[in-house]
C-alpha positions as CSV (number, residue, x, y, z in Angstrom):
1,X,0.0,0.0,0.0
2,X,1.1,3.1,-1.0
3,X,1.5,6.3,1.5
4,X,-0.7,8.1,-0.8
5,X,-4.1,5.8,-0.5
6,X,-2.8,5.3,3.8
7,X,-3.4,9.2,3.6
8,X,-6.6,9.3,1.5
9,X,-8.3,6.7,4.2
10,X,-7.1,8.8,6.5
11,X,-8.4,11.8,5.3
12,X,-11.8,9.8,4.3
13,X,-12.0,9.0,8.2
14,X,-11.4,12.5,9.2
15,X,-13.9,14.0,6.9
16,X,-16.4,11.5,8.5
17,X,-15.4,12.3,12.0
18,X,-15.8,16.5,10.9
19,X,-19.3,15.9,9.5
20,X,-20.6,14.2,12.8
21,X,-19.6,17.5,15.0
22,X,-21.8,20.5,15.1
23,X,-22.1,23.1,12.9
24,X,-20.1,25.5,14.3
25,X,-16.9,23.1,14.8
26,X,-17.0,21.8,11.4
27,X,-15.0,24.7,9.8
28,X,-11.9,25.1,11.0
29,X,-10.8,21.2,10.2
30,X,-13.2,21.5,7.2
31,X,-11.0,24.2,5.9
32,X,-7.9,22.3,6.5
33,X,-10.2,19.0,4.5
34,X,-10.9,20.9,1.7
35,X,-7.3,22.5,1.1
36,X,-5.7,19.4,1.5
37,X,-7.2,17.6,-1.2
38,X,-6.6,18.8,-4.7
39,X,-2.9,17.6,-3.4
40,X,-3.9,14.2,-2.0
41,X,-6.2,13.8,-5.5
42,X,-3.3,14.8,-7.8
43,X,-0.9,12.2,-5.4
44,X,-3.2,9.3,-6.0
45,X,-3.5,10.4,-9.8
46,X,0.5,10.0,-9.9
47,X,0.5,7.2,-8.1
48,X,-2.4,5.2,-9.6
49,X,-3.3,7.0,-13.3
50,X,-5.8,9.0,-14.3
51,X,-8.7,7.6,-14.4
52,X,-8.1,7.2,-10.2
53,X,-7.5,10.5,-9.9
54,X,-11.1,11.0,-11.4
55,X,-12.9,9.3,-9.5
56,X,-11.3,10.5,-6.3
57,X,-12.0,14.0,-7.5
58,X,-16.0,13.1,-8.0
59,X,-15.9,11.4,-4.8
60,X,-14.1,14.8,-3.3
61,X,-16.9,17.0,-5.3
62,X,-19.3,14.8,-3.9
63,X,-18.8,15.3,-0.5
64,X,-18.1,18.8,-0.5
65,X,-21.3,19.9,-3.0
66,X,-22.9,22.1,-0.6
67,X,-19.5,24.3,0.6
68,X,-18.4,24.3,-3.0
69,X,-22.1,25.2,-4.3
70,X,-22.2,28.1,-1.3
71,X,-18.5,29.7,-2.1
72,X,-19.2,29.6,-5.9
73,X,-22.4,31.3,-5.4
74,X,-20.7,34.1,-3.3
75,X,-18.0,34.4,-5.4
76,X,-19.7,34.5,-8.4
77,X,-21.8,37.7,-6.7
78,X,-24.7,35.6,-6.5
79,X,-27.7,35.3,-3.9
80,X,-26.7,33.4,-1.5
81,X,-28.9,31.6,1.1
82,X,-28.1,30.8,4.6
């Protein structure tokens, strides 16, 4: 096993553990969830081909929808509802 896919289950279990706390300690290890991965995705690409690093990047846009959906919405200078 490679470190690359020992990190992504790790990170996989840590995005589980953040999603079980409240609402208002979810963001500061959210943030550090969601910066992380466009590395650990473009790791497991290198390590395992493309085609893995697809699908870890639907899984990643999968379970960040709703943060990504929000941020694109403000950035984009669009309604946003809270």
């Amino acid at each position: 096993m490679t470190p690359s896919l020992i990190i992504a289950c790790g990170w996989v279990f840590a995005s589980t553990i953040v999603a079980m706390l409240p609402m208002r300690l979810q963001f500061p290890p959210g943030v550090v969830l969601l910066a992380s991965a466009p590395v650990l995705i473009l790791w497991l690409g290198y390590d395992y081909g493309w085609f893995i690093g697809v699908l870890a990047f639907a899984a990643f846009v999968s379970m960040f929808r709703n943060p990504i959906r929000y941020y694109w919405r403000k950035w984009t200078g669009r309604e946003v509802s809270e």
